[in-house]
C-alpha positions as CSV (number, residue, x, y, z in Angstrom):
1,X,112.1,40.8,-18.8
2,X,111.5,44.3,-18.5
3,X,111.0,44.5,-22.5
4,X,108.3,42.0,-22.3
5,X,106.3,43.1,-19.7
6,X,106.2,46.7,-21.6
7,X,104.7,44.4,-24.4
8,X,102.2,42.9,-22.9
9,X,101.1,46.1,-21.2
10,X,100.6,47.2,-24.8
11,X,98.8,44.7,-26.1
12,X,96.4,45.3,-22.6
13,X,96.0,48.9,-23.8
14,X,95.9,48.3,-27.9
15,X,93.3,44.9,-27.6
16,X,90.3,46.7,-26.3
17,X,91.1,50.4,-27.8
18,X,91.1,47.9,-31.4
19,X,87.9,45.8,-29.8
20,X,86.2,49.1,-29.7
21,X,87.2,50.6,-32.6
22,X,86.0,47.1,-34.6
23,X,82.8,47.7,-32.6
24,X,82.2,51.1,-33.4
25,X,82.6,50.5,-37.2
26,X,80.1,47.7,-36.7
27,X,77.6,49.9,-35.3
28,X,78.5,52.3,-38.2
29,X,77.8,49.9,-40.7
30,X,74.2,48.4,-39.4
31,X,71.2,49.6,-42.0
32,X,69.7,52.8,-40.6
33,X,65.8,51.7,-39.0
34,X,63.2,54.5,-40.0
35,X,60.1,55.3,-37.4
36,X,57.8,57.5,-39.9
37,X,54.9,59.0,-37.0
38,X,52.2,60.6,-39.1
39,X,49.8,63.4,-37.1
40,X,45.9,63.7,-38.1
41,X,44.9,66.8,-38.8
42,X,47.4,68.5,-36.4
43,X,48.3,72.2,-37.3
44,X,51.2,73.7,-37.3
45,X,50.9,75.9,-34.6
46,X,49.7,73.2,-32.7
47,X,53.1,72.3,-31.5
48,X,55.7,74.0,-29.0
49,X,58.8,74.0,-31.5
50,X,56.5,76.2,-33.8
51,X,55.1,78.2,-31.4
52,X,56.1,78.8,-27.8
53,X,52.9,80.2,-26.9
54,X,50.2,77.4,-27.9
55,X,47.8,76.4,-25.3
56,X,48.8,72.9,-26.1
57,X,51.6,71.0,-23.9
58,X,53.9,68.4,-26.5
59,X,56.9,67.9,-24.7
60,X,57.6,64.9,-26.2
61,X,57.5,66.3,-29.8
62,X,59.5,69.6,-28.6
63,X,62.4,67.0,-27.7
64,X,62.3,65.7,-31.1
65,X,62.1,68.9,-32.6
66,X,65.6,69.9,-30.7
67,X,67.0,66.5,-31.2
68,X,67.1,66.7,-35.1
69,X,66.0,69.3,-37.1
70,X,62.9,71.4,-37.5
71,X,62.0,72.3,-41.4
72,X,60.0,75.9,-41.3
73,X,58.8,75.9,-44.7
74,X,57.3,71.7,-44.3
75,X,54.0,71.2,-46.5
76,X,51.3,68.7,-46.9
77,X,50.5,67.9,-50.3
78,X,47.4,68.5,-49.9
79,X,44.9,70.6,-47.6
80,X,43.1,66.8,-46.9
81,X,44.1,63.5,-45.5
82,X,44.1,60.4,-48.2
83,X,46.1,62.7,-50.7
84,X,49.0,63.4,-48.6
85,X,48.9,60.0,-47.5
86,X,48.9,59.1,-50.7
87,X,52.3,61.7,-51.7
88,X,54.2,59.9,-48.7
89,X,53.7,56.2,-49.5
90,X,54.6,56.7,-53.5
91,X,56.5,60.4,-53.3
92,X,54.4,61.7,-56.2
93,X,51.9,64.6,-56.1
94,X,48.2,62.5,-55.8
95,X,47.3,64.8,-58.8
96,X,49.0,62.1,-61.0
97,X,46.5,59.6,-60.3
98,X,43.2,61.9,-59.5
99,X,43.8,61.1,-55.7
100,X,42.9,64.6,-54.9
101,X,40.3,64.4,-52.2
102,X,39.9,62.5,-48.5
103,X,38.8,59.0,-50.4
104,X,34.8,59.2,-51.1
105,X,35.0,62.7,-50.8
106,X,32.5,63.9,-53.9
107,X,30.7,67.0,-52.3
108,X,29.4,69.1,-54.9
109,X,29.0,73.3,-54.6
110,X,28.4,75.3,-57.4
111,X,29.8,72.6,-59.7
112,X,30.6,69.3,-59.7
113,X,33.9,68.6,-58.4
114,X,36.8,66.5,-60.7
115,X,36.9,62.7,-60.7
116,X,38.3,60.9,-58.0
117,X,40.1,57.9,-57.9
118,X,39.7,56.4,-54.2
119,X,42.2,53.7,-54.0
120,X,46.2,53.9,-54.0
121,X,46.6,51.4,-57.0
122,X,48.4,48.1,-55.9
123,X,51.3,49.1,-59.4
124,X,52.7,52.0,-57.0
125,X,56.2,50.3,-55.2
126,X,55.2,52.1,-51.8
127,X,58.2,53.3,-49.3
128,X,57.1,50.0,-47.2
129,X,57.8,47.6,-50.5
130,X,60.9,49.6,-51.2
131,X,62.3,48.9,-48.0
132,X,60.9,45.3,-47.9
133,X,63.1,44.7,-51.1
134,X,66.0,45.2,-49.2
135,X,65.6,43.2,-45.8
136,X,63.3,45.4,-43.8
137,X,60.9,44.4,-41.5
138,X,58.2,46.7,-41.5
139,X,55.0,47.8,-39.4
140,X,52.1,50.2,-40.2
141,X,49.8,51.3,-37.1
142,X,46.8,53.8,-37.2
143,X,45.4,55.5,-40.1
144,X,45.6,54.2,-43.9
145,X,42.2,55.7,-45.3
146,X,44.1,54.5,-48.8
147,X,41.3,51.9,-49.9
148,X,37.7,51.0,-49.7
149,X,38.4,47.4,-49.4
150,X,41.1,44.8,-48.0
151,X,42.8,44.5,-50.9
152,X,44.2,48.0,-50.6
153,X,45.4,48.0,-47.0
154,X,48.4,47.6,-45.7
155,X,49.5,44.2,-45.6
156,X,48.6,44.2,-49.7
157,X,50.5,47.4,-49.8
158,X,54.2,46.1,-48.1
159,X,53.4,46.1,-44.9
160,X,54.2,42.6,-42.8
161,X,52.3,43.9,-39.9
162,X,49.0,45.9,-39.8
163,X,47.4,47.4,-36.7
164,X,44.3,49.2,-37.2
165,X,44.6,50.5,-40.6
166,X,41.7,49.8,-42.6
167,X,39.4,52.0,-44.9
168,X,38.1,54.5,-42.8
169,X,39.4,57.9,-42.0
170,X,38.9,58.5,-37.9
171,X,38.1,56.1,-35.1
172,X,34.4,55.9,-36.1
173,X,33.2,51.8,-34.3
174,X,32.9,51.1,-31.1
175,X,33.5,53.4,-28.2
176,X,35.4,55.0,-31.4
177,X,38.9,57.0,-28.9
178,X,38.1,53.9,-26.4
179,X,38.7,49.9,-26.6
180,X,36.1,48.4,-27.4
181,X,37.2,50.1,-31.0
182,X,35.4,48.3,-33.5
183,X,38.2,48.2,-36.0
184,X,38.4,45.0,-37.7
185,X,42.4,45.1,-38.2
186,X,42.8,45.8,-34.4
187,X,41.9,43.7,-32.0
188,X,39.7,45.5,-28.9
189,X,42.0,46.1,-25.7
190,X,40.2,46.6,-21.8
191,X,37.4,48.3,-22.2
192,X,38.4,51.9,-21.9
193,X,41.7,51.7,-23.3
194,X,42.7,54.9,-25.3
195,X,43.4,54.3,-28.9
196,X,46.9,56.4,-29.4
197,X,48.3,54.7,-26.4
198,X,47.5,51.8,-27.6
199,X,48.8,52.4,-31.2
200,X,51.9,53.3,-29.8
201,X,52.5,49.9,-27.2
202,X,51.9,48.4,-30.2
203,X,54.8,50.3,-32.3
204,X,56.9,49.7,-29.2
205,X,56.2,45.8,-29.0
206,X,57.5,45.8,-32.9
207,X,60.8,47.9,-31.8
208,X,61.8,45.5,-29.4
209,X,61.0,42.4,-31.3
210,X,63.2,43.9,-34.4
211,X,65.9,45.2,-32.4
212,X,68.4,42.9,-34.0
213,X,67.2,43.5,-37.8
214,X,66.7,46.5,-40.0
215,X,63.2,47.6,-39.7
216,X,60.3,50.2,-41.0
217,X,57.8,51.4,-38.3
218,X,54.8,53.7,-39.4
219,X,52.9,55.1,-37.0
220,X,50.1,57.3,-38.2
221,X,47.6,58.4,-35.5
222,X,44.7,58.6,-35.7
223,X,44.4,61.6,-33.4
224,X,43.5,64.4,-33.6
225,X,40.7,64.1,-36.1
226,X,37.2,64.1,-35.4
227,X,35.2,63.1,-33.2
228,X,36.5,65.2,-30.4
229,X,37.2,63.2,-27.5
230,X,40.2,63.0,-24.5
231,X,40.5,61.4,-21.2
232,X,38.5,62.9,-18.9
233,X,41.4,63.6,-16.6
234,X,43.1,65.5,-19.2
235,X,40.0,67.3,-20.4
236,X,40.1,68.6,-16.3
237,X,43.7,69.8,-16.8
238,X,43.1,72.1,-19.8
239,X,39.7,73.5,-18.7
240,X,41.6,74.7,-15.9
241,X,44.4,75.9,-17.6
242,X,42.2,78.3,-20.1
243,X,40.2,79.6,-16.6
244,X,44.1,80.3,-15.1
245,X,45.0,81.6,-17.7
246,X,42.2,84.2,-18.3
247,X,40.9,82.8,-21.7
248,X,37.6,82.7,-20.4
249,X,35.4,85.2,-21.8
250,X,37.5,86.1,-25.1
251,X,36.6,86.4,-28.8
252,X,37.2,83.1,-29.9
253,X,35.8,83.4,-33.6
254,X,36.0,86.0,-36.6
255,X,33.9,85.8,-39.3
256,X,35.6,83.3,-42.4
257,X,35.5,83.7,-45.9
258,X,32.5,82.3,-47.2
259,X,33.2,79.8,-50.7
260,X,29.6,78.6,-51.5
261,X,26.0,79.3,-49.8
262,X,25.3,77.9,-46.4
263,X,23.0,78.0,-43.3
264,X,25.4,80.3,-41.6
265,X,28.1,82.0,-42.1
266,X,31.4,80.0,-41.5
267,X,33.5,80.9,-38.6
268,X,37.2,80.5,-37.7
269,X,38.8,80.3,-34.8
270,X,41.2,82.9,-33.7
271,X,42.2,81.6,-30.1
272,X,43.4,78.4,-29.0
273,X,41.3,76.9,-25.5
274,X,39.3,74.2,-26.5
275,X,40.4,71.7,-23.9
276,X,39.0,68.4,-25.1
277,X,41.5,69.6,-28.3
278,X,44.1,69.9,-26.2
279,X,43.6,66.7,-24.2
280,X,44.0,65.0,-27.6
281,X,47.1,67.1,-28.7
282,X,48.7,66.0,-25.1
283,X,47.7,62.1,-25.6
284,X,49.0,61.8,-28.7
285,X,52.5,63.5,-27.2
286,X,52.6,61.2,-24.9
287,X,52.1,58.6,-27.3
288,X,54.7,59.9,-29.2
289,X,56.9,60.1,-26.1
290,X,56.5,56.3,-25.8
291,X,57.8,55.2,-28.9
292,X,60.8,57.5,-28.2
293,X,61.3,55.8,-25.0
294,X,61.8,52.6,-26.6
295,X,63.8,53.0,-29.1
296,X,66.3,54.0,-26.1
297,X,65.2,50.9,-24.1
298,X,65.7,48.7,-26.9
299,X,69.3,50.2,-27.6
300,X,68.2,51.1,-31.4
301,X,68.1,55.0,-30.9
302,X,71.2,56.2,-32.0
303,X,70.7,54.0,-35.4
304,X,67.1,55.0,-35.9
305,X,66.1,57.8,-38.2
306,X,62.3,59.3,-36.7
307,X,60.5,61.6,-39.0
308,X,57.3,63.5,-37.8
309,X,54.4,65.5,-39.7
310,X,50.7,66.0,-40.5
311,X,48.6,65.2,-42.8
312,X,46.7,68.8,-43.2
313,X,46.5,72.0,-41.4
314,X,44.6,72.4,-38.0
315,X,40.3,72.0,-38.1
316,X,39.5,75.7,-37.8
317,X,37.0,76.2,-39.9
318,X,34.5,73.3,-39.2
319,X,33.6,70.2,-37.7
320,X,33.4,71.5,-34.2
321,X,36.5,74.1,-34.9
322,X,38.7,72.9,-31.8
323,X,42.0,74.9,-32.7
324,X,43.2,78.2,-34.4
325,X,46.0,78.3,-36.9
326,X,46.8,82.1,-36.1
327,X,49.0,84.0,-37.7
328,X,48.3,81.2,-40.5
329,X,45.2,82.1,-42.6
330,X,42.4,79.1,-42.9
331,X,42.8,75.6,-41.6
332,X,42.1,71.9,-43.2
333,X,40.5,71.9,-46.8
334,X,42.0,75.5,-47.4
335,X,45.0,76.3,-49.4
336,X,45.8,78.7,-47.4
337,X,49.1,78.5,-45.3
338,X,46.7,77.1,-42.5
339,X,45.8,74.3,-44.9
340,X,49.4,72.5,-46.0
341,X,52.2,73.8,-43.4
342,X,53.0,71.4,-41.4
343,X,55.4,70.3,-38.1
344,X,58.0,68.8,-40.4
345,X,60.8,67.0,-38.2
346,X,63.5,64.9,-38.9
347,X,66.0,63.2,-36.2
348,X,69.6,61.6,-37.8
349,X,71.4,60.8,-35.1
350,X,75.0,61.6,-36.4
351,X,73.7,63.1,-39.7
352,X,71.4,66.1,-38.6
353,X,72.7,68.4,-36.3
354,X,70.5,68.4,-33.2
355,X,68.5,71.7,-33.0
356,X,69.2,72.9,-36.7
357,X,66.2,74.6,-38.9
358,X,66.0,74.7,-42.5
359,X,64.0,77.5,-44.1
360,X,63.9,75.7,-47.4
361,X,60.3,75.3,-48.9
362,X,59.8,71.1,-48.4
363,X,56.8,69.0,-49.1
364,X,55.7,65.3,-48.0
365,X,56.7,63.8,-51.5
366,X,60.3,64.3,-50.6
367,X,60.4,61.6,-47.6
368,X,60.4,58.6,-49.9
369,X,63.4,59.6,-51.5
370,X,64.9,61.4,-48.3
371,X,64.7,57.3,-46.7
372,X,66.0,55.3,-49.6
373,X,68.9,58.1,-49.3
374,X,69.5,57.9,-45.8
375,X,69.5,53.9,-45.8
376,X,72.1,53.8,-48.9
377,X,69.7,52.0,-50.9
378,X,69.1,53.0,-54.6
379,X,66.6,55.5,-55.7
380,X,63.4,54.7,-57.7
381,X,62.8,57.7,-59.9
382,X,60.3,56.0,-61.8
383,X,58.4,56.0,-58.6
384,X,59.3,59.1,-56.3
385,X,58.5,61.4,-59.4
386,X,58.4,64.5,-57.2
387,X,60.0,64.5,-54.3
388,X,63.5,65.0,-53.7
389,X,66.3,63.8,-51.0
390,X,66.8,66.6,-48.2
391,X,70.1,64.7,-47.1
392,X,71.8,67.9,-48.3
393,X,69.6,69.5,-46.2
394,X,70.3,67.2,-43.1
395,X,73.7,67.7,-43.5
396,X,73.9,71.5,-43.6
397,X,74.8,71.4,-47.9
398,X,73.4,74.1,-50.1
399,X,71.5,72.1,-52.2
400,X,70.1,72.9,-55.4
401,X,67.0,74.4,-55.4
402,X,64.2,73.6,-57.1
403,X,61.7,75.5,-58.7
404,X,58.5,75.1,-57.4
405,X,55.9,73.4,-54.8
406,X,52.5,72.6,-56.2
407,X,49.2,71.6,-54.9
408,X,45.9,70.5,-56.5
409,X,42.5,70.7,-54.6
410,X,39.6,70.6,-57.6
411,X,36.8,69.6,-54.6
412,X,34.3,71.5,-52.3
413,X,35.3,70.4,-48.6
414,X,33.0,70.4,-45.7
415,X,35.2,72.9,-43.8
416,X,34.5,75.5,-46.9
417,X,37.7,75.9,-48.8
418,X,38.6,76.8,-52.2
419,X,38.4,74.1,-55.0
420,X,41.3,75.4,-56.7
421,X,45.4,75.0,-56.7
422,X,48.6,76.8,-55.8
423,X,52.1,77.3,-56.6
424,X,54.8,78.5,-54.1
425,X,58.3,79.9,-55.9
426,X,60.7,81.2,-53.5
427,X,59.0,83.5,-51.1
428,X,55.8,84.1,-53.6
429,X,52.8,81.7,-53.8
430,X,49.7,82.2,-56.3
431,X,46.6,80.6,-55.5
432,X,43.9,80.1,-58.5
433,X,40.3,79.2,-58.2
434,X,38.9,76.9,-60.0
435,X,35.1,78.4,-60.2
436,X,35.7,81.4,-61.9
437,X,39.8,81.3,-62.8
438,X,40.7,84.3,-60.0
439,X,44.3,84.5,-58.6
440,X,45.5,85.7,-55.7
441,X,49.1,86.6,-55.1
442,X,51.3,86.5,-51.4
443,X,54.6,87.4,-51.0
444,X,55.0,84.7,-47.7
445,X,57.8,86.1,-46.1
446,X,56.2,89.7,-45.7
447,X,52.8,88.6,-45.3
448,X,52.5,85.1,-43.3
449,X,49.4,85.5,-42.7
450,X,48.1,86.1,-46.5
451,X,46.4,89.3,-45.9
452,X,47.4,91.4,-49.0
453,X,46.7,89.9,-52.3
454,X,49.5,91.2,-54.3
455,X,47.8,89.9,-57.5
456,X,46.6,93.7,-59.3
457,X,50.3,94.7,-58.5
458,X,52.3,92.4,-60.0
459,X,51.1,91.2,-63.3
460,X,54.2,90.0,-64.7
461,X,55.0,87.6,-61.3
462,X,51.4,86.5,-61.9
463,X,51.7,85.6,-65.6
464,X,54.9,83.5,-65.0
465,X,53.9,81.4,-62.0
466,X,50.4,80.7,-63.8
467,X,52.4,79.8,-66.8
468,X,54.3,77.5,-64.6
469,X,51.5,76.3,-62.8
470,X,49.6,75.1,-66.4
471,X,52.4,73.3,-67.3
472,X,52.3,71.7,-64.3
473,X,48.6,70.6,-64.9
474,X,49.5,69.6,-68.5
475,X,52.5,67.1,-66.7
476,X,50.1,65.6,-64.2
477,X,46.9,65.2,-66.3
478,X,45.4,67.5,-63.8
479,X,41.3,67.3,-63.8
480,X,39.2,70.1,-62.9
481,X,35.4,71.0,-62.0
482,X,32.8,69.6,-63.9
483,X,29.5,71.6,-65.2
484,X,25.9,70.0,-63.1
485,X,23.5,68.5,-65.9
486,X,22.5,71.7,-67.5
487,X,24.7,74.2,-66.0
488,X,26.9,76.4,-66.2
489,X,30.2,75.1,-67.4
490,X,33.3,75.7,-64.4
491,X,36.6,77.9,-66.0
492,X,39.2,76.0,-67.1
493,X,42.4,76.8,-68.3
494,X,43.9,77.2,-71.9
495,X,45.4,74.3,-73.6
């Protein structure tokens, strides 16, 4: 008697320790979901976990940041929207296809600047139609700016749901931040509503209504592009905050480099305090902070990769100037470090370890294959051409490392950069212009803020990476400046 009732005190302990083991496995062995949140034109000094001293408040992205880990060395690929855009749906540089400017972007300067192909071509298998392939549900909210016409939006692109992404590149109908919005793949909320809210109730409905199934949410903001607008109550907060904090009355511009003629000469902003800026910086944290919230409240958090960047460096340089960059040189539409580096976040639960950094040079091309990886599903290398999986990364491997990062800007932007292209190797990074064939040279981890042009004093470094970086054209069928009807005919380099 004794005996037995031993037994079946066992089997009282061993049945649910078992239960719980079989249910842990089970949770081990659902499909990893993916939340892919895309910034506008937010700089990477824009953010708390890159800089403890913006005027900004992002509490919501902080979290993330110290949740997963924080990639120092992230890049665009590109210093404009539709190209990166472009580099994270397909994981190939946009050079490949001559996406290489915001799509109708064809400002001319001194010359006329390369062809431009405006559309994402329907052939590319996009991270959406990957995951598709393989069961996913997926969602696209915000931002596309990847097509002039229906055929290239989302739902023709692998998404099943579309909410507000369309051909245009900022909130530009309606009440354009405020419902009624004028968007004809997003249908108007109460007058007044604010648009990133709203995005992000929308990406929250689709969390909870795929709870049960694997699924692919992309959120990509429209904030915090042009125009400048926040909630008034907000805008109150921050115009406050500069007067407490004594920013009132300080320099606020320097004097820019100045790329082809204009009116005036081009400023850049050296302090951060505008507070409609900063209103726009704090909604879209808070928008953020409401996906976050629901992937806890729908139980899905601890099996839900989140990923967060931009699509180009802060608007310092133009367009109403709202933020500075500093120590980062230049902003959007420069190749300068204020250009392409980006907030760069990813959050494994169980993979990454929370809090971690990785100094490793990484670009947007490498989140397509870093996905696929993560969900155990096969890799397309016919498609992801030049990215690579940071899953070593995530998982604190020494990876191999490769050889070089590349961008490819042949266009005059409105916010004066250099039409032109770089190459980063290590801690070096050339930049060459495309008007005249100069090159400037920046050793990155000495000089940040690319202040000494190391060019004159290092011939043979400059050699190499050009060597490397015309190759590089060669591999991409890179196009460059054209000449104006009787003009002048734009350097180009050697065959």
């Amino acid at each position: 008697m004794r005996l037995m009732t031993r037994s079946l005190l066992l089997l009282t302990l061993i049945i649910p320790a078992l239960s719980g083991l079989r249910l842990e496995a089970a949770e081990k062995s659902k499909p990893l979901n993916f939340v892919f949140i895309l910034v506008d034109d937010l700089g990477y000094m824009d953010v708390g976990c890159n800089n403890p001293d913006t005027f900004y408040e992002t509490p919501h992205i902080n979290g993330l940041a110290k949740s997963g880990m924080r990639f120092t060395n992230g890049y665009a690929a590109n210093p404009v929207c539709s190209p990166t855009r472009y580099s994270i749906m397909t994981g190939k540089y946009p050079t490949r296809v001559d996406a290489t400017n915001f799509f109708s972007g064809k400002r001319a300067g001194k010359f006329l600047p390369a062809p431009l192909n405006d559309q994402m071509p329907l052939s590319e298998v996009t991270i959406a139609e990957a995951l598709k392939e393989h069961g996913y549900s997926t969602f696209f909210a915000g931002k596309w700016h990847l097509g002039p016409s229906e055929e290239f939006w989302p739902e023709k692109q692998g998404f099943d749901i579309n909410k507000g992404g369309w051909s245009r590149g900022g909130p530009y109908g309606g009440k354009r931040y405020f419902s009624p919005y004028g968007n004809p793949r997003l249908e108007d909320g109460p007058d007044g509503e604010h648009l990133p809210d709203r995005l992000a109730t929308e990406t929250a409905k689709f969390i909870d209504a795929h709870k049960e199934q694997p699924f692919f949410a992309y959120l990509a903001f429209y904030s915090v592009h042009t125009p400048l607008m926040g909630p008034n109550a907000l805008v109150t907060k921050y115009k406050e905050k500069a007067k407490r904090l004594g920013l009132e009355g300080q320099v606020e511009f320097a004097e820019e480099e100045q790329v082809f003629p204009v009116k005036e000469k081009r400023k850049v902003r050296i302090l951060q305090k505008h507070a409609v800026y900063a209103a726009m910086v704090e909604s879209m944290d808070r928008a953020v902070g409401k996906v976050l919230k629901q992937l806890e409240a729908s139980g899905v958090a601890d099996n839900t990769v989140v990923m967060l960047t931009a699509d180009n460096g802060g608007l310092s340089t133009s367009e109403g100037l709202p933020t500075s960059n500093l120590p980062l040189r230049g902003g959007k539409g420069w190749l300068y470090e204020g250009g392409i580096r980006e907030v760069f976040l990813i959050r494994w639960p169980g993979g990454a370890k929370p809090g971690s950094t990785c100094d490793e040079p990484v670009i947007t091309t490498d989140f397509y294959p870093t996905i696929l990886d993560l969900a155990g599903l096969p890799p397309k290398p016919e498609q992801h051409l030049d990215g690579v999986s940071l899953k070593p990364f995530l998982q604190g491997e020494e990876p191999l490392h490769r050889e070089a990062l590349y961008w490819h800007y042949p266009h005059y932007s409105n916010q004066g950069g250099i039409p032109g292209a770089a190459i980063r190797m290590g801690d070096w990074k050339l930049i060459e212009r495309f008007e005249d064939g100069r090159v400037q040279l920046y050793n990155l981890k000495a000089d940040l803020g690319e202040k000494q042009d190391l060019a004159a004093q290092e011939p043979e470094r400059v050699n190499q990476m050009r060597q490397r970086l015309h190759q590089w054209y060669k591999e991409t069928d890179a196009k460059f400046l054209q000449a104006k009807p009787g003009g002048p005919e734009p350097w180009r380099p050697e065959k």
